[in-house]
ZABAGU-277476 format. One record per residue (C-alpha): x, y, z; residue in three letters. Coordinates in steps of 0.02 Angstrom, whole numbers, padded with zeros to 5 digits, always signed. Layout:
BEGIN
XYZALA ...
! end
This chain:
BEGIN
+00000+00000+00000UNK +00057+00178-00037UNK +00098+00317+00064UNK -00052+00408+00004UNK -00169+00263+00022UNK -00096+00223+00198UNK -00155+00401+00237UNK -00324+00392+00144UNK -00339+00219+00253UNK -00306+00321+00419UNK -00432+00458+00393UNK -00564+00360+00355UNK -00544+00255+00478UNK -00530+00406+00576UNK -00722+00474+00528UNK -00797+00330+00535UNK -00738+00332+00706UNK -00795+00495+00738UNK -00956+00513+00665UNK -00962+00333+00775UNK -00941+00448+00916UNK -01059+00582+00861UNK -01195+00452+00836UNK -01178+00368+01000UNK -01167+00552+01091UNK -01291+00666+01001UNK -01415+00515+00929UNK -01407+00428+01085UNK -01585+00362+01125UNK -01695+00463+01248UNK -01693+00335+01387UNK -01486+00351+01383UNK -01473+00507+01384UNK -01597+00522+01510UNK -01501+00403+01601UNK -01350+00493+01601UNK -01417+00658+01648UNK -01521+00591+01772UNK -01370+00566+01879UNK -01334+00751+01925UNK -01493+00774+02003UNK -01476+00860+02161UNK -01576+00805+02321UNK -01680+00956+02386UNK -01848+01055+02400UNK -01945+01186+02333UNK -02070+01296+02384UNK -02201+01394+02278UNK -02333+01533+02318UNK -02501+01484+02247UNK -02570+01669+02204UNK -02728+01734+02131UNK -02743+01908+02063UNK -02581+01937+02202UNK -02643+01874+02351UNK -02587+01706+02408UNK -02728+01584+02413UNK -02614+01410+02455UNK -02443+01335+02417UNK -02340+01196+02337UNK -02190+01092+02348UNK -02089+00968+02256UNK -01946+00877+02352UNK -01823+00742+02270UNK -01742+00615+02381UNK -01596+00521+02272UNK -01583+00343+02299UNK -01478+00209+02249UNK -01556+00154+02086UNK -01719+00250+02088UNK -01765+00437+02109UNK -01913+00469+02232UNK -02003+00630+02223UNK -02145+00701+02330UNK -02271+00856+02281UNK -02390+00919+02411UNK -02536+01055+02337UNK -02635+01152+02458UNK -02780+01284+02421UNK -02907+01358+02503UNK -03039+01479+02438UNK -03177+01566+02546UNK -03355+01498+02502UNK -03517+01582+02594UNK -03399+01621+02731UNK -03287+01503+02758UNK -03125+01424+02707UNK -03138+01289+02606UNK -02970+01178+02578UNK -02900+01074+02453UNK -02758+00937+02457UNK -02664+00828+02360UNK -02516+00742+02388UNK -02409+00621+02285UNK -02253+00517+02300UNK -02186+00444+02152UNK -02041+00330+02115UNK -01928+00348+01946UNK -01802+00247+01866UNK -01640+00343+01817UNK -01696+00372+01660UNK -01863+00447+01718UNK -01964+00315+01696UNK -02103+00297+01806UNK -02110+00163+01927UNK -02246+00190+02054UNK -02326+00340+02105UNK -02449+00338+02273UNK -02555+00501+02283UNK -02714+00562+02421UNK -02842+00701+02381UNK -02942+00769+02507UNK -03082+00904+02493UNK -03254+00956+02477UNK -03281+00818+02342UNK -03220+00689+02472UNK -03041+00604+02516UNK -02962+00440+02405UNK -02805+00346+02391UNK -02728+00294+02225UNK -02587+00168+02198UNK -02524+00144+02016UNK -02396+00024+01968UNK -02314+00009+01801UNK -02321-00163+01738UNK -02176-00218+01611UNK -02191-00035+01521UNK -02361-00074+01441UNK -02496-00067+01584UNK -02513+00056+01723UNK -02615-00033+01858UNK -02715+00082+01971UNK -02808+00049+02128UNK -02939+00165+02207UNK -02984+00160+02377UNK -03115+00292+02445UNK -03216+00243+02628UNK -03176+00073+02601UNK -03228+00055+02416UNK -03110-00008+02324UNK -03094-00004+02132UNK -02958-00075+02017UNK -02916-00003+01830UNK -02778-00021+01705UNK -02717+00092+01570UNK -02635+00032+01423UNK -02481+00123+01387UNK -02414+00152+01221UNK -02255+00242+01280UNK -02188+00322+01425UNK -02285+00422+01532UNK -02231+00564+01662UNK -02317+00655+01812UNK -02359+00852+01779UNK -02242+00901+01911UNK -02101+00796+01833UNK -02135+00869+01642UNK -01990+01004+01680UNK -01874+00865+01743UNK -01888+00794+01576UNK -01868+00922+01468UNK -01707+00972+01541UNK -01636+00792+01551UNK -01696+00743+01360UNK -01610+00893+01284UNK -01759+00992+01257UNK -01737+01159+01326UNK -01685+01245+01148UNK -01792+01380+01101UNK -01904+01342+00958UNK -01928+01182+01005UNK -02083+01065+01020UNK -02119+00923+01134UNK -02269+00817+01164UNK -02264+00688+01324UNK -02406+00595+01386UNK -02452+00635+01573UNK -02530+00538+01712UNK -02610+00649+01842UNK -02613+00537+01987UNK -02740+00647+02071UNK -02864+00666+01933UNK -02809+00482+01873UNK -02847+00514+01707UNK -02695+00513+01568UNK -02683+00637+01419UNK -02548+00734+01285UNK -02474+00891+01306UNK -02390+00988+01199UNK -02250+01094+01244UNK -02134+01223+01140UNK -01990+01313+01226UNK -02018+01492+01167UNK -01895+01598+01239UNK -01730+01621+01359UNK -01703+01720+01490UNK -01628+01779+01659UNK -01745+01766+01819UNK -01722+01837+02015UNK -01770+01712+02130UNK -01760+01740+02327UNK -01666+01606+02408UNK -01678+01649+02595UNK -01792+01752+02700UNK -01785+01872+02843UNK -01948+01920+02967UNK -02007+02099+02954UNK -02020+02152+03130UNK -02155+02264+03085UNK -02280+02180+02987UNK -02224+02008+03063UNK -02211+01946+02912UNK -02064+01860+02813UNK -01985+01966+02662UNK -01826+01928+02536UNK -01677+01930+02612UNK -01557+01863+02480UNK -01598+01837+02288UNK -01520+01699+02170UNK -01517+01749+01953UNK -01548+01604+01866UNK -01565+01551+01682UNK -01734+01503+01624UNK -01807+01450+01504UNK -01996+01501+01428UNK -02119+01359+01416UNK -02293+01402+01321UNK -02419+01258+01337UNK -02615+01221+01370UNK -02697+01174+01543UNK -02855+01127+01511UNK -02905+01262+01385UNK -02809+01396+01477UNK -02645+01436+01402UNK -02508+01450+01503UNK -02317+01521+01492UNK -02204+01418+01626UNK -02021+01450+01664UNK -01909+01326+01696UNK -01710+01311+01746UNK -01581+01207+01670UNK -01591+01093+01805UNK -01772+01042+01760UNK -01869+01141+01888UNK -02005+01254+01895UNK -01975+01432+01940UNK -02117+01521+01892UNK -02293+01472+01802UNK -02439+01590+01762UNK -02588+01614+01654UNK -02690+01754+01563UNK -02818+01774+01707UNK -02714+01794+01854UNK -02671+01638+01938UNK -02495+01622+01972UNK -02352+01487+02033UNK -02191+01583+02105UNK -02044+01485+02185UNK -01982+01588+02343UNK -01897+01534+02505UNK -01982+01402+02618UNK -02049+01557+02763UNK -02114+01663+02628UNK -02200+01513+02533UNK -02273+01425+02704UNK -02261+01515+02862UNK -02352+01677+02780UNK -02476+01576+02735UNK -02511+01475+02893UNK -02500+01668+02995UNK -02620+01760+02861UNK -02783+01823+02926UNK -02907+01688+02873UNK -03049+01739+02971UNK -03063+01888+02829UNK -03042+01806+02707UNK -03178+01709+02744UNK -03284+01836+02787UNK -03254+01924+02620UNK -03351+01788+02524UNK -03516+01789+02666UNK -03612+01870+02560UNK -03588+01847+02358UNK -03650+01982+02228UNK -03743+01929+02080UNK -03643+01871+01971UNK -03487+01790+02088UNK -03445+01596+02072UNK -03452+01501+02213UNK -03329+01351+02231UNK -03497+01245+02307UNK -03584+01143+02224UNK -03780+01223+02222UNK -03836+01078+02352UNK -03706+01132+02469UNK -03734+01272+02451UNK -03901+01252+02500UNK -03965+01294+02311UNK -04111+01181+02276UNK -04218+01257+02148UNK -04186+01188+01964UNK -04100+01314+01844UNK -04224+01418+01723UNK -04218+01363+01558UNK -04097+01440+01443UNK -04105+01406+01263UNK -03958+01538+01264UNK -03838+01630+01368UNK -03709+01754+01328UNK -03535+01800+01449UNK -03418+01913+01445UNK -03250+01836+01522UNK -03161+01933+01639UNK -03192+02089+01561UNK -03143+02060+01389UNK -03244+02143+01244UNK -03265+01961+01168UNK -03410+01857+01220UNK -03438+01674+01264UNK -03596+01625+01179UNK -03685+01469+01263UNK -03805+01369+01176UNK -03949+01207+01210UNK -03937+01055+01109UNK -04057+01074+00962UNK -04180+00939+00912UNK -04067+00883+00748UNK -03943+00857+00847UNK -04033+00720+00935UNK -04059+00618+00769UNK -03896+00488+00812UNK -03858+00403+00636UNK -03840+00248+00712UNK -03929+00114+00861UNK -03855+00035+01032UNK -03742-00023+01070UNK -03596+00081+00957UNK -03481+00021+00887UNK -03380+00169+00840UNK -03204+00136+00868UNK -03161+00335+00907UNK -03295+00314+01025UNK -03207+00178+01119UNK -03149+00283+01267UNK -03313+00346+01298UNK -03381+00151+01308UNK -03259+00073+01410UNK -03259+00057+01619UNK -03169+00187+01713UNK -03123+00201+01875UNK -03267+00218+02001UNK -03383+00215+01820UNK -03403+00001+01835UNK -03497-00009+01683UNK -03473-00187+01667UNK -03527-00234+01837UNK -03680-00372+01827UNK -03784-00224+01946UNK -03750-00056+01838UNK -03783-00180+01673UNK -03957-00265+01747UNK -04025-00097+01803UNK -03981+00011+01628UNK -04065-00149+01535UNK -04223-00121+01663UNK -04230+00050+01626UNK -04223+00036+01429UNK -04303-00116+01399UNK -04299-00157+01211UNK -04249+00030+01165UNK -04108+00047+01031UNK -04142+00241+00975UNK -03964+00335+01071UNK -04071+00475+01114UNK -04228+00398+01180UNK -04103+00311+01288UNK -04001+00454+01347UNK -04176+00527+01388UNK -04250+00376+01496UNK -04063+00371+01582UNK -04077+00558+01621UNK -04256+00535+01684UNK -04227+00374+01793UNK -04091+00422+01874UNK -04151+00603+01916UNK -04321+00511+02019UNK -04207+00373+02063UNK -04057+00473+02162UNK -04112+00584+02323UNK -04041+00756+02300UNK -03912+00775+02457UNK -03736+00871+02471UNK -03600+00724+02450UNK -03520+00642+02598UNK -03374+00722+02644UNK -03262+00567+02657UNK -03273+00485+02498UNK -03290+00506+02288UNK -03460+00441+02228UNK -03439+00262+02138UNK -03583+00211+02016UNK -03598+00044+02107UNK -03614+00151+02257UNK -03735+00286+02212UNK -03856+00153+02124UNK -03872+00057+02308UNK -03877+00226+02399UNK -03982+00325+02286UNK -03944+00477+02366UNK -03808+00614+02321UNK -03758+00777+02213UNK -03707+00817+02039UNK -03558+00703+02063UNK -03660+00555+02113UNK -03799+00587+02005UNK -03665+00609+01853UNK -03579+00465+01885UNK -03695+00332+01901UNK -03783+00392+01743UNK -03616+00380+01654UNK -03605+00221+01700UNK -03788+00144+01638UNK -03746+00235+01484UNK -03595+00158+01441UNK -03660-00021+01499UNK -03781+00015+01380UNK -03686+00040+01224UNK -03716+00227+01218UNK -03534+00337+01220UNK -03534+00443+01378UNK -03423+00565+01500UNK -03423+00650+01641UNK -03397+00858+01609UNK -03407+00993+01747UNK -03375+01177+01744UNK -03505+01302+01816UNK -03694+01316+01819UNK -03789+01477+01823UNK -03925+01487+01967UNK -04004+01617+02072UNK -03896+01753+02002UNK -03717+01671+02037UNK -03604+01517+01963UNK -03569+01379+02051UNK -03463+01222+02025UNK -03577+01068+01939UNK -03549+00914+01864UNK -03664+00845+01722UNK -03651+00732+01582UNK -03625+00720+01377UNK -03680+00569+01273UNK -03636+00562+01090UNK -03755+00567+00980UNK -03744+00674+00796UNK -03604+00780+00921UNK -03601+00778+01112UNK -03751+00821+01176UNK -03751+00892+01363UNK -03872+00805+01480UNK -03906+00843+01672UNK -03962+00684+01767UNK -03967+00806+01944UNK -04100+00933+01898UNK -04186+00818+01736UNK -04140+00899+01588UNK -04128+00811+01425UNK -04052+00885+01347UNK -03970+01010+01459UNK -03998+01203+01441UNK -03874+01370+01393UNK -03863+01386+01591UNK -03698+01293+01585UNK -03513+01336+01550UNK -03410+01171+01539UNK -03227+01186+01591UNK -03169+00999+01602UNK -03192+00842+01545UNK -03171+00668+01628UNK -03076+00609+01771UNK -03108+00602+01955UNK -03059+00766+02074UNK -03097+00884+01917UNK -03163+01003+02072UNK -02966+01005+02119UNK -02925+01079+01940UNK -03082+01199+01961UNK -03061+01260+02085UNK -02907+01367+02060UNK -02970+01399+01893UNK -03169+01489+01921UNK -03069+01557+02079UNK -02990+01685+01958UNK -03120+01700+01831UNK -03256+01835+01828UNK -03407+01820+01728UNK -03534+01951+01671UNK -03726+01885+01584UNK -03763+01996+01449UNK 
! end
């Protein structure tokens, strides 16, 4: 061989090698570089301000505990909004375990508030099934979720997007959550819009004079701009290069600051509740309250609406809220469906046992030989609003269909959920929605149901309405402590009936 070729030889052999290199370093798979990055992530805790239009209204924290093989990482939630005089408070807390790489292992969460208290356990079974097991007073329900990827908690989304390499501005994401609170699973799409420099304060001092605790000393960190949607609310989050939150806020006012532990928690715990509470004694036409209408001690059915019309928060542009119309009633097809796209909306959820031999022998009792989707949704709505006692909820547990059909008493949650489940048990594709209902002047928080018919059709099994009127502004969609997500949410909103 020649000089030349010798040479030749040597740098090819020296590419290949390289881009070798290149591949194994910048094409790496996620899970590996996950893996890798995973490893400089620092045991600690942070603290967040929970604020609506400024004033603090609860707090948040996420702490990470490093362990051998696994990370373990805990996120408490606290809120409380004044209702009719009173404070009315909201917990969650979770505890999940993650691979190195992120993956999740197990997460354990409990929820506790005016919808009622639950446990959760979920388990990831061999990277295809999460297994989750409900237990509320005793009741205890079992579900699993088919997974077609990995999945990640909300408060872990930043920890993910730092670690996979994809904090670069202009840059998409999409990740499938869990939300072991809600326990309900669903995309999100994230795109890093900008980068910037943020003050955080890092320590605390107590004001002598107002007793309360201020700044003391402030770190600068880089951070980077998150825009994404929560639930039809957009929302711009920043995050560090470490994968953590530092601050998170929509367009309405509600607000998610990191600050030292004393600012975050002890000015909270010292505030002075009893006015706050007093400040919501007596709500103006027009105010939401975060009650249901039965606990409120609402009993009177809403007027019907063929229409409504809102203005949001004081914007010029208007929400316009219509009834289902009689065409849309005309389903083009009969029971049971068979609509593949319709399959979530048929199958058994957790506390919504539409298979169970009880929900299944009642719905068949109700609709006899009836095969028209509408003329079932309306028997369904009818039955179960003479069938179930109108009563605030129990305060200790979530209402299960099995549950509400033996008790026959309850509120919109009960009422909604067992008439989700005869639905589905009867072939017809159903959901649980909840948002606010207009009554008496003011909002408050309700639960009702959709069924699918030409479109989605709203129907309210707690004051008989088939289909349901304008009175009603949905929010949500699905899953168990929606109220959780709510009530942060109509806590900042303010809505005028033109």
């Amino acid at each position: 061989m020649s000089r030349r070729h010798w040479v030749m030889a040597i740098l090819l052999a020296w590419v290949l090698s390289l881009g070798w290199l290149v591949k194994r370093e910048v094409f790496r798979p996620t899970g590996a570089r996950l893996a890798a990055a995973a490893l400089a992530v620092a045991p600690g805790g942070l603290f967040y301000r929970l604020d609506v239009g400024g004033q603090q209204t609860g707090y948040s924290s996420t702490t990470i505990d490093t362990l051998s093989n696994t990370l373990r990482v805990e996120t408490v939630f606290v809120l409380d909004v004044s209702a009719l005089g009173k404070l009315h408070r909201t917990s969650a807390r979770s505890v999940a375990i993650l691979s190195r790489a992120l993956r999740l292992q197990t997460v354990d969460a409990t929820f506790d508030g005016d919808m009622g208290e639950f446990t959760t356990h979920g388990r990831v079974v061999g990277d295809t099934v999460l297994a989750i097991s409900i237990l509320s007073e005793g009741d205890s329900q079992m579900t699993r979720i088919p997974l077609e990827g990995p999945i990640t908690l909300p408060a872990l989304l930043p920890l993910r997007l730092a670690f996979g390499g994809e904090l670069q501005s202009g840059r998409s994401y999409t990740a499938r959550l869990f939300d072991p609170v809600l326990v309900t699973s669903r995309d999100v799409s994230v795109r890093v819009a900008a980068e910037s420099t943020l003050v955080v304060s890092d320590s605390a001092d107590l004001d002598s004079t107002t007793m309360t605790w201020v700044p003391e000393h402030f770190d600068t960190v880089r951070a980077f701009r998150i825009d994404h949607d929560a639930n039809g609310m957009p929302m711009s989050s920043w995050i560090d290069a470490q994968g953590r939150l530092v601050l998170a806020s929509d367009t309405v006012g509600f607000a998610m600051e990191r600050a030292a532990f004393e600012i975050v928690y002890e000015n909270f715990k010292k505030r002075d509740t009893a006015r706050v509470a007093r400040s919501s004694a007596a709500p103006r036409p027009g105010d939401i309250v975060p009650l249901t209408a039965l606990a409120a001690g609402v009993t009177a059915a809403p007027a019907a609406r063929a229409r409504m019309v809102l203005r949001v928060n004081g914007r010029d542009s208007v929400q316009i809220l219509q009834a289902g119309t009689l065409a849309s009633h005309a389903a083009p097809y009969r029971l049971p469906s068979r609509d593949t796209a319709l399959a979530r909306w048929l199958a058994p959820e957790p506390l919504i046992q539409s298979r169970d031999p009880r929900i299944g022998a009642q719905a068949r009792q109700i609709i006899g030989r009836e095969r028209s989707p509408a003329r079932v949704a309306e028997l369904l709505t009818h039955w179960v609003a003479r069938s179930v006692h109108r009563a605030p909820a129990s305060a200790v547990s979530v209402p299960s269909a099995v549950k509400v059909l033996t008790a026959r008493r309850g509120d919109c949650n009960e009422a909604t959920t067992l008439f989700v489940a005869l639905a589905r048990s009867a072939g017809l594709p159903a959901r649980t929605v909840s948002g606010l209902i207009y009554l008496n002047d003011r909002f408050y928080y309700h639960a009702w149901a959709e069924v699918y018919l030409a479109d989605w059709i709203a129907v309210d099994p707690t004051f008989d309405q088939f289909p349901a009127d304008a009175a009603r502004l949905r929010i949500a969609t699905g899953g168990l402590a929606r109220q959780a997500e709510l009530v942060p949410l109509i806590g900042r909103l303010k809505l005028e009936v033109l």
